[in-house]
C-alpha positions as CSV (number, residue, x, y, z in Angstrom):
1,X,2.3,6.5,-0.3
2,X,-1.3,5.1,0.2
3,X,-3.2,3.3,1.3
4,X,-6.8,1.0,0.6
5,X,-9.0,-1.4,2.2
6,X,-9.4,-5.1,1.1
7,X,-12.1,-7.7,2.5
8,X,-10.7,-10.9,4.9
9,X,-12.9,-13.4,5.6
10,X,-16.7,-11.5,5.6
11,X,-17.5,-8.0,4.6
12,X,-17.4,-6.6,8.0
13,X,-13.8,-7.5,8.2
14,X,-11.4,-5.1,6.6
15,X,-8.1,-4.8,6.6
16,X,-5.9,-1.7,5.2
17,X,-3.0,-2.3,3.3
18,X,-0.4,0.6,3.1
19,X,2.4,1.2,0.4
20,X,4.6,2.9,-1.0
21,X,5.2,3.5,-4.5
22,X,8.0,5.0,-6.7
23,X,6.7,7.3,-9.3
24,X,8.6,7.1,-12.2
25,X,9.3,3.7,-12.0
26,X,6.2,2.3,-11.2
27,X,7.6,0.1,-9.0
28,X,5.8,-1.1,-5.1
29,X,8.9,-0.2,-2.5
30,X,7.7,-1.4,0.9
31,X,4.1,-2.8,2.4
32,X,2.3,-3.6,4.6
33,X,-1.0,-4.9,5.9
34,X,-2.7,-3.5,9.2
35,X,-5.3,-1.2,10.4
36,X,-5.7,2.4,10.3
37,X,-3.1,3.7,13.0
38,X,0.0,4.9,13.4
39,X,1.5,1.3,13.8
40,X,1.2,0.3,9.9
41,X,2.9,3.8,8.4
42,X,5.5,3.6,11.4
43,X,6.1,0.0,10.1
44,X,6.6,0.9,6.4
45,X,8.9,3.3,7.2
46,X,11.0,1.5,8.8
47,X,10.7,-1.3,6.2
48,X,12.2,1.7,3.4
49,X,15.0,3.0,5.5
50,X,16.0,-1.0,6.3
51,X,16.0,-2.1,3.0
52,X,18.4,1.2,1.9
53,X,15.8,2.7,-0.5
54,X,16.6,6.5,-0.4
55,X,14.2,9.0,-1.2
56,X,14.1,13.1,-2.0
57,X,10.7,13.5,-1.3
58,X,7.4,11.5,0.5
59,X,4.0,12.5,-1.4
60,X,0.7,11.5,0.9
61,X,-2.5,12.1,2.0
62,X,-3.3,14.1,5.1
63,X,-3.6,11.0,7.1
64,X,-2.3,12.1,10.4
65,X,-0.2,8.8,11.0
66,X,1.8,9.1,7.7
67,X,2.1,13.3,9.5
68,X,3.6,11.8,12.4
69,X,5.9,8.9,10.6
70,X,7.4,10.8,8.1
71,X,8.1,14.2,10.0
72,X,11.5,14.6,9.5
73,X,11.8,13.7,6.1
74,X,10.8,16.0,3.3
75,X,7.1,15.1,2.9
76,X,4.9,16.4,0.6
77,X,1.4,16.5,1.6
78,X,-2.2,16.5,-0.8
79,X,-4.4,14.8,-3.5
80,X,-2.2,16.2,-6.3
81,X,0.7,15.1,-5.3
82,X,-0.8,11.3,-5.0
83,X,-2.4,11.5,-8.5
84,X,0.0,8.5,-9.4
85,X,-0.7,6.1,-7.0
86,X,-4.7,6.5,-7.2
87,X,-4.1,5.0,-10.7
88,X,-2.1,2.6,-9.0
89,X,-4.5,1.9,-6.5
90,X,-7.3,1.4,-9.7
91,X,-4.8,-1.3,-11.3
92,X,-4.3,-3.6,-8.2
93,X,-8.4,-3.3,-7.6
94,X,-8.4,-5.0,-11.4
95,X,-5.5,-7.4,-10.8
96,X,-6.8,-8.3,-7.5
97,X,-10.6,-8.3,-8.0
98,X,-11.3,-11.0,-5.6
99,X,-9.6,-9.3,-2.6
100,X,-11.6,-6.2,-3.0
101,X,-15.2,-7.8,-3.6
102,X,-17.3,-6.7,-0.4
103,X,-20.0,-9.8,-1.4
104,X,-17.8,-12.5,-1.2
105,X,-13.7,-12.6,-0.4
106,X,-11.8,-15.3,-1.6
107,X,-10.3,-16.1,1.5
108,X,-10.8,-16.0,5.2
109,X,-7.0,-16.2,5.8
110,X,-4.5,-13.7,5.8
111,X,-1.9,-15.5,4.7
112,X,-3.7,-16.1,1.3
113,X,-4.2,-12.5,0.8
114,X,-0.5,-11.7,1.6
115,X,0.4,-14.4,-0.7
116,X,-1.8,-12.7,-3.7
117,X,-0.7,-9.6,-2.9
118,X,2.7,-10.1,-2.9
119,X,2.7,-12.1,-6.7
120,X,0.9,-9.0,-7.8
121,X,3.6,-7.1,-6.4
122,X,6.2,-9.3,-8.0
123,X,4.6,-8.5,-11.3
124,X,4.3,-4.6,-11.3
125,X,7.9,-4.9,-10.6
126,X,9.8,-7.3,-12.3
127,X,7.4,-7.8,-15.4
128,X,6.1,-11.1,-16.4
129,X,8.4,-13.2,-17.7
């Protein structure tokens, strides 16, 4: 899991968008878009265990709210175990160049930046067809 920042509306305005991502697959399991709290990493967990994705281990960051979310499951924490989803991270910054530009977003509406989000998400999962 982690977890980057992307511009709405002016470049004062940012919003964090947490994830989580399967490592062998490659695939994007759950998201969400929210500040940094406890509320987003609370929310993505609960998103995981709804949809019935199982999981042996969590590898994340120190960032105390994915410590307190993901307490009771076997969690991994540090930078080499997130190696993965860095690059990860570095391909949605190229596939979504406009969302992270700090001069000029492409839209001052959520909704448009969940909408890009989620066909880029689409993509890295299913392929393009």
């Amino acid at each position: 899991m982690d977890e980057f920042w992307i511009y709405v509306g002016n470049k004062d305005t940012k919003v964090r968008l947490t994830y989580a991502y399967h490592k062998t697959t490659g695939e994007i399991a759950a998201w969400v878009f929210g500040k940094r709290d406890y509320k987003p990493a609370k929310t993505l967990r609960e998103k995981i265990t709804k949809s019935g994705l199982t999981f042996g281990t969590i590898a994340t960051d120190k960032w105390d709210s994915f410590l307190k979310a993901f307490r009771s499951d076997n969690h991994i924490v540090g930078k080499k175990y997130t190696i993965g989803i860095e690059g990860n991270n570095c391909r949605l910054r190229h596939r979504i160049r406009r969302a992270v530009r700090k001069t000029c977003c492409f839209s001052k509406i959520m909704f448009n930046h969940i909408k890009a989000f989620s066909l880029a998400f689409f993509y890295i999962n299913y392929g393009y067809v």
